[in-house]
Backbone as numpy.savetxt, mean C-alpha at the origin, in Angstrom:
# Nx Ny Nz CAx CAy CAz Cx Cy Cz
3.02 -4.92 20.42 2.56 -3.84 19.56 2.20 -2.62 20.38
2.56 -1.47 19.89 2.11 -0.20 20.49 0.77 -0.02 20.91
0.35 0.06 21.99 -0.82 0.72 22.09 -1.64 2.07 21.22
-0.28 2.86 21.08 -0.75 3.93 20.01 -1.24 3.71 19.00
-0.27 2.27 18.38 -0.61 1.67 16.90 -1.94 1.48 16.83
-2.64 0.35 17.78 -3.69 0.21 18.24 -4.85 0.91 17.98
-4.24 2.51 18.22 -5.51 3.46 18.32 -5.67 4.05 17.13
-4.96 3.95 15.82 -5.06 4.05 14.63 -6.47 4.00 14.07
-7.52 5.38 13.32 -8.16 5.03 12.29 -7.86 4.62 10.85
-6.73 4.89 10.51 -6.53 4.59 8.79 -6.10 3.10 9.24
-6.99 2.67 8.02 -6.34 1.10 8.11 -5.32 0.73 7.46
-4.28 -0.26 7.77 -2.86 -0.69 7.40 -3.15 -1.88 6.40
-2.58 -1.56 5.36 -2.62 -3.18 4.48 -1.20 -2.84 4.23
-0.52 -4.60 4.25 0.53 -5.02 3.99 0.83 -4.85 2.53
1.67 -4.62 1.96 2.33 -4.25 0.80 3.51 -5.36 0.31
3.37 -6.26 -0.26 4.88 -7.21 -0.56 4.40 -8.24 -1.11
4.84 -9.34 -1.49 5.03 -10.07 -2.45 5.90 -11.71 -1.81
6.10 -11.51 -0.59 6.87 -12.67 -0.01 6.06 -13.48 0.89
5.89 -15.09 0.17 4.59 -15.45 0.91 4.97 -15.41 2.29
6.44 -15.79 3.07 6.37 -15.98 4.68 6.54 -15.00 5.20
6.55 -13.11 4.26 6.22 -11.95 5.07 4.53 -11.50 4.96
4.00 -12.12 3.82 2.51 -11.76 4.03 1.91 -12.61 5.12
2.60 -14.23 4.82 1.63 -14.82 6.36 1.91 -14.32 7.75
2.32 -13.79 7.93 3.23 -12.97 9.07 2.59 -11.88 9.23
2.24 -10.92 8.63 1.62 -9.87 8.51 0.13 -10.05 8.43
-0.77 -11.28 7.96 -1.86 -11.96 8.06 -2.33 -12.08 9.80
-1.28 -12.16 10.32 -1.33 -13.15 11.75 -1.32 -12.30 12.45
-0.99 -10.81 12.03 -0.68 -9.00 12.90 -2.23 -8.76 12.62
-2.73 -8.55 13.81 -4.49 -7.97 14.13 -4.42 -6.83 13.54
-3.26 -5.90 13.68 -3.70 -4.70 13.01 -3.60 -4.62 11.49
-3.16 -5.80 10.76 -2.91 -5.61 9.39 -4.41 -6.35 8.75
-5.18 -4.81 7.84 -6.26 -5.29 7.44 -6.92 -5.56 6.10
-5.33 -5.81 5.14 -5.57 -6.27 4.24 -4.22 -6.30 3.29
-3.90 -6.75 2.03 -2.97 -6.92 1.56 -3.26 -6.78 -0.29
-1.51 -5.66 -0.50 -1.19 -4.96 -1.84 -0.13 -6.08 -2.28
-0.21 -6.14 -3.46 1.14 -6.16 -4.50 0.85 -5.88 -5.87
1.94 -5.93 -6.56 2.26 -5.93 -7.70 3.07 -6.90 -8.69
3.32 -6.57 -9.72 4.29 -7.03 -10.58 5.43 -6.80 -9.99
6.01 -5.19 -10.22 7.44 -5.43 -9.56 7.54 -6.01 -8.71
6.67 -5.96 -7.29 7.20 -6.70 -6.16 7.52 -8.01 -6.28
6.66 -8.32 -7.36 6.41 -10.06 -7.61 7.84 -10.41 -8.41
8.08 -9.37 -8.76 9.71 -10.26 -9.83 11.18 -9.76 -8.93
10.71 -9.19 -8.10 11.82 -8.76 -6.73 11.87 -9.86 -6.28
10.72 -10.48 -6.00 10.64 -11.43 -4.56 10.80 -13.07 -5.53
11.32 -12.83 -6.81 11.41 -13.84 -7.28 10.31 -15.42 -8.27
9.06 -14.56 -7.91 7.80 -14.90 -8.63 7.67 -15.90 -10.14
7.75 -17.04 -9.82 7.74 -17.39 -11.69 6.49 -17.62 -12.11
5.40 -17.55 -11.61 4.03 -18.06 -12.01 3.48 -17.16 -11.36
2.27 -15.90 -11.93 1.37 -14.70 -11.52 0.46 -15.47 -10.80
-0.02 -16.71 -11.40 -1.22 -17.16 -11.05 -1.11 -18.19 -9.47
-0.08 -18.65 -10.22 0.52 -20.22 -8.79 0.48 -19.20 -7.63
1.33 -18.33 -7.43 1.57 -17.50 -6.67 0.29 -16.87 -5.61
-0.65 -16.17 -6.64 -1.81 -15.78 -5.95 -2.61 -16.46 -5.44
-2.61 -17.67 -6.00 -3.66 -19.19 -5.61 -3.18 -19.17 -4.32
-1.95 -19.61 -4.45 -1.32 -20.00 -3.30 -1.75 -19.05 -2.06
-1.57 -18.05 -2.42 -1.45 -16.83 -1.25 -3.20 -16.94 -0.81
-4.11 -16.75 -2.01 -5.50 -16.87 -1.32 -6.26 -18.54 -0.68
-5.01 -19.00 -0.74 -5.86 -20.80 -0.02 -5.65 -20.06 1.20
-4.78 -18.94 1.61 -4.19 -18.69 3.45 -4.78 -17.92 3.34
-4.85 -16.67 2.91 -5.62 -15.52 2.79 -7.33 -15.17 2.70
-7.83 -15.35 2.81 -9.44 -15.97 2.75 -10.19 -14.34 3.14
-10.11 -13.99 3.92 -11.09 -13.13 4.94 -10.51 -11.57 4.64
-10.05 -11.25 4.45 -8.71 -9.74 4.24 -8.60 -9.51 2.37
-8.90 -8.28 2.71 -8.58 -7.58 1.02 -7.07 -8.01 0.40
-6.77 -8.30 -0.95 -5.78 -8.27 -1.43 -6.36 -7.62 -2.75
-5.44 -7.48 -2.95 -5.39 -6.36 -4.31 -4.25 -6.84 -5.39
-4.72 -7.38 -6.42 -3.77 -8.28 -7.30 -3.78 -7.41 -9.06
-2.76 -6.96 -9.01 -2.64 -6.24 -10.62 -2.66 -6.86 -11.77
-3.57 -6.60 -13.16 -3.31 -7.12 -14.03 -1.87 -6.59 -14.84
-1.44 -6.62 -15.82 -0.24 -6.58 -16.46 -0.57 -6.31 -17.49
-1.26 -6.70 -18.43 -1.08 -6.13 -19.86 -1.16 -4.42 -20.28
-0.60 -4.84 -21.59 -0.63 -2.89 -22.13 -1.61 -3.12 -23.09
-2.31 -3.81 -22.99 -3.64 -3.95 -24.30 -4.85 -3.59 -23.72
-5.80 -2.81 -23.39 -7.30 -2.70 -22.78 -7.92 -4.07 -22.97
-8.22 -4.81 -24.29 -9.01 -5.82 -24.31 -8.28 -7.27 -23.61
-6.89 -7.42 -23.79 -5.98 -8.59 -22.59 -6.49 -7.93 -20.95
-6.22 -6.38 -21.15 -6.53 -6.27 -19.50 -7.69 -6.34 -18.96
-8.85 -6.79 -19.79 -10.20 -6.85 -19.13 -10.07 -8.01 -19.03
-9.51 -9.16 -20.13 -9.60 -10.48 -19.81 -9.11 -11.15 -18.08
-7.52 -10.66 -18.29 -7.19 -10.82 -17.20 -7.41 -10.09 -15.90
-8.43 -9.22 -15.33 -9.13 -8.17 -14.58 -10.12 -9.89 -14.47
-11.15 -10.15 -15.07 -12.35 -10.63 -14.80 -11.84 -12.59 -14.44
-10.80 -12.33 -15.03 -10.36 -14.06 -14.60 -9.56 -13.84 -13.30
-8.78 -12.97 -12.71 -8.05 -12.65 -11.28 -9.75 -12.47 -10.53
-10.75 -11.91 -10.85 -11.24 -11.25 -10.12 -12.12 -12.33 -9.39
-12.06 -13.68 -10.60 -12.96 -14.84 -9.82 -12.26 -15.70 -8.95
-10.94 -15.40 -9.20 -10.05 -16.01 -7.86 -10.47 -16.36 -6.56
-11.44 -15.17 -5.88 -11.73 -14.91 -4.89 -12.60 -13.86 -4.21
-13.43 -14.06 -3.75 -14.75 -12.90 -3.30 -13.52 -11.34 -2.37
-12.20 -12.13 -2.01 -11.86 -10.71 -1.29 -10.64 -9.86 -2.18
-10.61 -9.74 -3.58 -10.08 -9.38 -4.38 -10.47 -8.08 -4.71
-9.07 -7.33 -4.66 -9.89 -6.03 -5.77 -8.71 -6.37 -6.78
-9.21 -5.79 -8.21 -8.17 -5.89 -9.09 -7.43 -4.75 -9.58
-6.21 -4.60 -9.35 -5.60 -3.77 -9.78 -5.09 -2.87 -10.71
-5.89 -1.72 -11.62 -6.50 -1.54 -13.08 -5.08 0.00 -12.90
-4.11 -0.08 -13.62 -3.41 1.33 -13.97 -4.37 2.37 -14.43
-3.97 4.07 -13.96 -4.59 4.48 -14.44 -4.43 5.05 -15.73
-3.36 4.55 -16.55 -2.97 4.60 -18.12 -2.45 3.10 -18.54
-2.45 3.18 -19.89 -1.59 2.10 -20.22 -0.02 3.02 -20.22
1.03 2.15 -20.78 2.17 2.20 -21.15 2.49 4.01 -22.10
1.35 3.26 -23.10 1.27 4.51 -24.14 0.30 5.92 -23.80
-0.03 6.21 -22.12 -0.67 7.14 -21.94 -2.46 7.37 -22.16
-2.36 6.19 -22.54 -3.47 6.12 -23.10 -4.51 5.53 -21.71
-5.64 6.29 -21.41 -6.50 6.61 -20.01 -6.86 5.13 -20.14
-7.26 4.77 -18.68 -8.04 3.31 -18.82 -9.62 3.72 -18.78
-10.00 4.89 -18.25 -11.24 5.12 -17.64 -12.25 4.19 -17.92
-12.45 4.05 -19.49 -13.47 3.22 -20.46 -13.66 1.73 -19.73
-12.41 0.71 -19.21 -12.03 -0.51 -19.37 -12.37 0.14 -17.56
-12.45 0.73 -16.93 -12.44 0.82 -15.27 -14.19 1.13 -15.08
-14.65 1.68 -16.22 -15.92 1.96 -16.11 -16.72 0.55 -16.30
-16.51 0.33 -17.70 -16.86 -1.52 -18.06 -16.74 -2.11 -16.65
-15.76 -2.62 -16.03 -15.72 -3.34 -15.09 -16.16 -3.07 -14.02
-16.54 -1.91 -13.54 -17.27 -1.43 -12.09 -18.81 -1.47 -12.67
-18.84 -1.87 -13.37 -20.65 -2.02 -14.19 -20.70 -3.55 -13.86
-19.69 -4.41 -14.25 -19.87 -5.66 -14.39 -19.47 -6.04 -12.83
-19.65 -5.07 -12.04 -19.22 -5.71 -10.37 -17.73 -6.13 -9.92
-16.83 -5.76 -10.70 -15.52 -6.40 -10.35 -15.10 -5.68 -9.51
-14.72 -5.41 -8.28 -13.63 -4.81 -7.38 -12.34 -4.40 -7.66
-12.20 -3.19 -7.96 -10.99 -2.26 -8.57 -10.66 -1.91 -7.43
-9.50 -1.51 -7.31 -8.04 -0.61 -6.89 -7.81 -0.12 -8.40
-8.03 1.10 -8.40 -7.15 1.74 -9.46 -6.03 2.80 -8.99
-4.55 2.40 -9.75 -3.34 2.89 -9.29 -2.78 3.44 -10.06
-1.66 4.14 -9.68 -0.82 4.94 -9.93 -1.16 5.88 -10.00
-2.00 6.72 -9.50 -2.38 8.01 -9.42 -1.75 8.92 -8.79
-1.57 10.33 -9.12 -0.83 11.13 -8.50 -1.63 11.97 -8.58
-2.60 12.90 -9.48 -2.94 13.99 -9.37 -4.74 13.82 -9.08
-4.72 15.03 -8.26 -6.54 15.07 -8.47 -7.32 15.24 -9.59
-6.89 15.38 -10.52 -7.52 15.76 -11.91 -7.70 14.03 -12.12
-6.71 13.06 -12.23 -6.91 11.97 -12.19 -8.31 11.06 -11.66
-8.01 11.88 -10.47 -9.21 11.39 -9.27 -10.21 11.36 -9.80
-10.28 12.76 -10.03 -11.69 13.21 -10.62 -12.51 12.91 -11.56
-11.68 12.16 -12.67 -11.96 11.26 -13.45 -12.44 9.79 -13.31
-11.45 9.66 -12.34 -11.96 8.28 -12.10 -13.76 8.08 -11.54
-13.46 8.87 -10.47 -14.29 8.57 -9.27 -15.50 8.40 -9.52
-16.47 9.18 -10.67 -18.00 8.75 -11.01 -17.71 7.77 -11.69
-16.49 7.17 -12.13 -16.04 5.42 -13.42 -17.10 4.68 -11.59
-16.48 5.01 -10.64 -16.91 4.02 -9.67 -17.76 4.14 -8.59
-18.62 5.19 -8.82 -19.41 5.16 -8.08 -21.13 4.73 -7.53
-21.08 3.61 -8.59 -22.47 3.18 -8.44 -21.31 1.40 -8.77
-20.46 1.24 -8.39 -19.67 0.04 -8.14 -20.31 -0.59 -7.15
-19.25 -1.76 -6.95 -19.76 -2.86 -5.62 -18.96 -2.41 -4.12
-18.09 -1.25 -4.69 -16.64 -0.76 -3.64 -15.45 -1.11 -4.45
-14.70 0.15 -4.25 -13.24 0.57 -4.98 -12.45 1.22 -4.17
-11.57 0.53 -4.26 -9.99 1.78 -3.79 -9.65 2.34 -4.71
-9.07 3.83 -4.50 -8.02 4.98 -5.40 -6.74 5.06 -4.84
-5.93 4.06 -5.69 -4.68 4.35 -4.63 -3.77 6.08 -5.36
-3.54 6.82 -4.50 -2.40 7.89 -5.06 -1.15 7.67 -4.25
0.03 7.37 -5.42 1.42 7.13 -4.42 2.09 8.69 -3.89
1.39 8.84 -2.94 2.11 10.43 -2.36 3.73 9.83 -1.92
4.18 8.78 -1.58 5.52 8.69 -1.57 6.35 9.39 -3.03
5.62 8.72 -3.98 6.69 9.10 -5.41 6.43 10.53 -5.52
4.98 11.04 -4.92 4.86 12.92 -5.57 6.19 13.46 -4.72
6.02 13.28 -3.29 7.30 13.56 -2.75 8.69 13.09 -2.86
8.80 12.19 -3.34 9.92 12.21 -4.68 10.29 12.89 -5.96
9.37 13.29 -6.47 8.85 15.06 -7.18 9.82 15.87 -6.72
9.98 16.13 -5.55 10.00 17.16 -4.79 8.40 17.60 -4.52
7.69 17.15 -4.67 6.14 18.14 -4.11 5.35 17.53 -2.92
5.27 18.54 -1.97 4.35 17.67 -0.64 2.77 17.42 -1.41
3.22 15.93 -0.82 1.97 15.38 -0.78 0.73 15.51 -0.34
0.84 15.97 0.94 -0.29 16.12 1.66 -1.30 16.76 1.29
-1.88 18.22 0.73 -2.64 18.69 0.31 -3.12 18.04 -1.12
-2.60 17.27 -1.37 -3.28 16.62 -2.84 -3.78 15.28 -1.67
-3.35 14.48 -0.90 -4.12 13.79 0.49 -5.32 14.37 0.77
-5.46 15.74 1.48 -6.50 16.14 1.71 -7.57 16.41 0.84
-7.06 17.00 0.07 -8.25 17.00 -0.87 -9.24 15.97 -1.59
-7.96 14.80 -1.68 -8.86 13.39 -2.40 -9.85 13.02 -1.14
-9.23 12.97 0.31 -10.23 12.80 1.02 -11.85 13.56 1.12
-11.68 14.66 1.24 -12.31 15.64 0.36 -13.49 15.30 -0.18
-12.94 15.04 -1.10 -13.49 14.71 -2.53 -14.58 13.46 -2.40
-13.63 12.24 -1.68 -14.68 11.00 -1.26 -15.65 11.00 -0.13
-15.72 11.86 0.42 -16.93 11.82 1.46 -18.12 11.81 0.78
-18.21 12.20 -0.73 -19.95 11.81 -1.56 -19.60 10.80 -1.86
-18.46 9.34 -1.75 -18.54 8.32 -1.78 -18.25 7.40 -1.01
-19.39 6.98 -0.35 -18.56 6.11 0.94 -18.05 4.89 -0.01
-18.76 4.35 -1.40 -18.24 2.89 -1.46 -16.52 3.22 -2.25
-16.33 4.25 -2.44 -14.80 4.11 -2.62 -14.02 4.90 -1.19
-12.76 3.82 -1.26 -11.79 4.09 -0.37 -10.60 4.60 -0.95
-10.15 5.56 -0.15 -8.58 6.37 -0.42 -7.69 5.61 0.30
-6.31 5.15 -0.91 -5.10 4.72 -0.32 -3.87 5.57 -0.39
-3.29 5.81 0.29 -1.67 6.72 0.34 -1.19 5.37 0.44
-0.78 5.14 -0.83 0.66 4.45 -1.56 1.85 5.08 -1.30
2.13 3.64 -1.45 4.03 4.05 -1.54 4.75 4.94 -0.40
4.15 5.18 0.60 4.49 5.54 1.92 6.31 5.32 2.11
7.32 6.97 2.43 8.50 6.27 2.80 8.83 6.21 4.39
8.22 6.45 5.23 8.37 6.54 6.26 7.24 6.34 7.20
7.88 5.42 8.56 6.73 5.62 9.81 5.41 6.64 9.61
6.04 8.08 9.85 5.23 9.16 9.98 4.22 9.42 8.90
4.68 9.06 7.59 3.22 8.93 6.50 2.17 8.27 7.43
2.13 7.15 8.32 0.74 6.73 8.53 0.18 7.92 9.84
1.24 8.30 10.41 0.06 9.34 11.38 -0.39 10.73 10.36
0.66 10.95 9.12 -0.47 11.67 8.79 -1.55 11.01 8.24
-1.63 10.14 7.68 -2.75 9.72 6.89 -3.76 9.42 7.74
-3.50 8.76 9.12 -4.42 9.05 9.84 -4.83 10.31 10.57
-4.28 11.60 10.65 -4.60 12.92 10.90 -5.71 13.77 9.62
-5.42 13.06 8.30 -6.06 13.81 7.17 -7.57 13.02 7.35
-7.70 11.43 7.74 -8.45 10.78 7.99 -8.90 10.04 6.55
-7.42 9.59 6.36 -7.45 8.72 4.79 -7.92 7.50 5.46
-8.36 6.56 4.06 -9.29 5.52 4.34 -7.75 4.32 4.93
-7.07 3.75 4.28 -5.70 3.03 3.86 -4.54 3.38 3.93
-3.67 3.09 4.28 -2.12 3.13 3.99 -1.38 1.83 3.38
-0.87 1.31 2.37 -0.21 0.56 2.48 1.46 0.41 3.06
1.47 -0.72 3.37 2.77 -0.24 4.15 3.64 -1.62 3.76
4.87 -1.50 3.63 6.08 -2.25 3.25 6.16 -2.76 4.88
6.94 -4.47 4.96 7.01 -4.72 6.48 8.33 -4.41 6.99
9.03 -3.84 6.64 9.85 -2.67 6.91 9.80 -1.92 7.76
8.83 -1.11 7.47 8.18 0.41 7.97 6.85 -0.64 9.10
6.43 -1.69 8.67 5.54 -2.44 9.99 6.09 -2.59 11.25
7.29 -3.31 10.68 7.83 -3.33 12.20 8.33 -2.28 12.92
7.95 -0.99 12.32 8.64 -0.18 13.43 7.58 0.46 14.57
6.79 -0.12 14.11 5.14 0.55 14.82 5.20 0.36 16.41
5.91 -0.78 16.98 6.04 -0.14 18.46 6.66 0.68 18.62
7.09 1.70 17.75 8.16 2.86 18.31 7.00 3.95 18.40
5.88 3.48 17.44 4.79 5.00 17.51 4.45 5.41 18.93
4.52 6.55 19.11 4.16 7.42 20.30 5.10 7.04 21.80
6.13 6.64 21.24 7.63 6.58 22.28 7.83 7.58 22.97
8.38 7.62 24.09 9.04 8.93 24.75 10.14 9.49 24.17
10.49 10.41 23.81 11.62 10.57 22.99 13.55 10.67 23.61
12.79 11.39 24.83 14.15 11.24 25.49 14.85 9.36 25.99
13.42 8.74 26.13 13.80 7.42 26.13 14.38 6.71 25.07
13.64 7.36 23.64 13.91 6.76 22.63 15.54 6.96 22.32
15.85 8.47 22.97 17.39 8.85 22.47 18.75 7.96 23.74
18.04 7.41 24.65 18.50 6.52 25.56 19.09 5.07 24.82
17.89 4.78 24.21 17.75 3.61 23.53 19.00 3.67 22.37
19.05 4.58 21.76 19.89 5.37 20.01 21.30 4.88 20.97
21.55 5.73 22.13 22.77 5.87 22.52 23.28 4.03 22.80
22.43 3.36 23.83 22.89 2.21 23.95 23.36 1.33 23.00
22.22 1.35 21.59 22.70 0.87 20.49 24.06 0.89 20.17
24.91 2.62 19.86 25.84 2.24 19.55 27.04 1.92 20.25
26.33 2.56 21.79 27.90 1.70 22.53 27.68 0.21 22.31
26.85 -0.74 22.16 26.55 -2.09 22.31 27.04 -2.67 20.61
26.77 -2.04 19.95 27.49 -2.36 18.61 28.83 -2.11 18.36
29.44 -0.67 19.05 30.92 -0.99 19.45 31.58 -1.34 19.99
30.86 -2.25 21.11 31.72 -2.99 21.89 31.58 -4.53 21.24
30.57 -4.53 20.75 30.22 -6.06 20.41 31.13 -6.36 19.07
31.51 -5.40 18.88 32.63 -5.17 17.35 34.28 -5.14 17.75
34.06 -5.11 19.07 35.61 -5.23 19.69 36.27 -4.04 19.44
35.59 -2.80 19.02 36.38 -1.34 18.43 37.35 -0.70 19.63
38.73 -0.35 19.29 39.66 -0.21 20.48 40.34 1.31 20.22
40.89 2.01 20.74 41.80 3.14 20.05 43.00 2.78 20.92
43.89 2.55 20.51 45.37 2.86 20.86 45.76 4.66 21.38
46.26 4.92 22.12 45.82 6.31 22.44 48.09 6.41 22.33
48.42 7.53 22.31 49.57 7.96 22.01 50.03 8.93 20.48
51.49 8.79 19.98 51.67 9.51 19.53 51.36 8.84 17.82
50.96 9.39 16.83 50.77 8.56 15.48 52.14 8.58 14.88
């Protein structure tokens, strides 16, 4: 692992849904806690919400995970919010910040940060969002705000200044933490650690590339070049040289 990686303040939680890439990522010192979802869970092939998470927290014990409820009903999603949430003391539960039909959760995020449950509330993109949320949780037990600045910059709109500002914003709360979701690249985590966000989640994708952080570059373009002579030779690629 990079030494640079090493020197990281934003903390890294694993992002995925595959139990032999989360235990793997469990076993990485620098990974300090763990995301999923639904989609990830029906990517990675998931037939049971519950089997699944059991499973994952008999290994998982000590490290945040963050487990989403699913329903589009407020009164199903408190049910299932307060039955995930006894799963396990290192749970936050994963509360949208609308239903389906647009309709705000705030009410059902407020209820439950009264009743002590550990939220992640997601899908957030805008600070107006934030702003809403953030007194839902601030006399909580501790909450994450995740905002996916990957998808705003899929927008087309930089992310970053809507980053800074949520950070911003949480310094009158230490018990909630800021996550930059949905990250598409390496370099999201040095900014997020330059803005001095709380979290990054990160796909193990984009994990393993972390010994490349703070590379020499002319070495690194050493490295680029060998690659592809070593892939075209290892491919047997020939040119016949003469007339066509």
């Amino acid at each position: 692992m990079s030494s640079n990686a090493g020197k990281l303040n934003v903390k890294i939680f694993a992002d995925g849904a595959e139990k032999k890439g989360m235990i793997e990522m469990y076993q990485n010192p620098i990974i300090s806690g763990f995301t999923t979802n639904p989609t990830l869970m029906k990517k990675a092939g998931i037939a049971s919400y519950k089997d699944f998470s059991l499973d994952i927290l008999s290994e998982i014990k000590d490290k945040p995970i963050s487990l989403e409820v699913f329903s589009d009903d407020f009164e199903e999603m408190e049910k299932q919010a307060l039955e995930i949430a006894s799963w396990g003391e290192n749970i936050y539960v994963k509360i949208p910040i609308t239903n389906t039909k647009a309709q705000s959760s705030e009410k059902l995020i407020e209820k439950l940060s009264k009743a002590n449950v550990k939220l992640n509330v997601t899908a957030m993109m805008t600070i107006e969002q934030l702003n809403k949320v953030v007194p839902l949780l601030a006399k909580g037990p501790g909450s994450y705000v995740s905002i996916f600045a990957g998808r705003v910059a899929d927008a087309g709109i930089d992310p970053l200044p809507i980053m800074k500002e949520a950070v911003k914003i949480l310094k009158k709360y230490p018990n909630i933490e800021l996550i930059w979701a949905s990250p598409r690249e390496l370099f999201n985590i040095v900014q997020a650690d330059v803005i001095g966000c709380h979290i990054i989640t990160v796909t193990n994708d984009i994990i393993k590339k972390l010994p490349t952080l703070g590379k020499d570059l002319t070495e690194f373009s050493l490295d680029t070049v060998k690659m592809f002579y070593n892939d075209a030779k290892s491919a047997g690629y020939t040119i016949e040289y003469g007339e066509n």
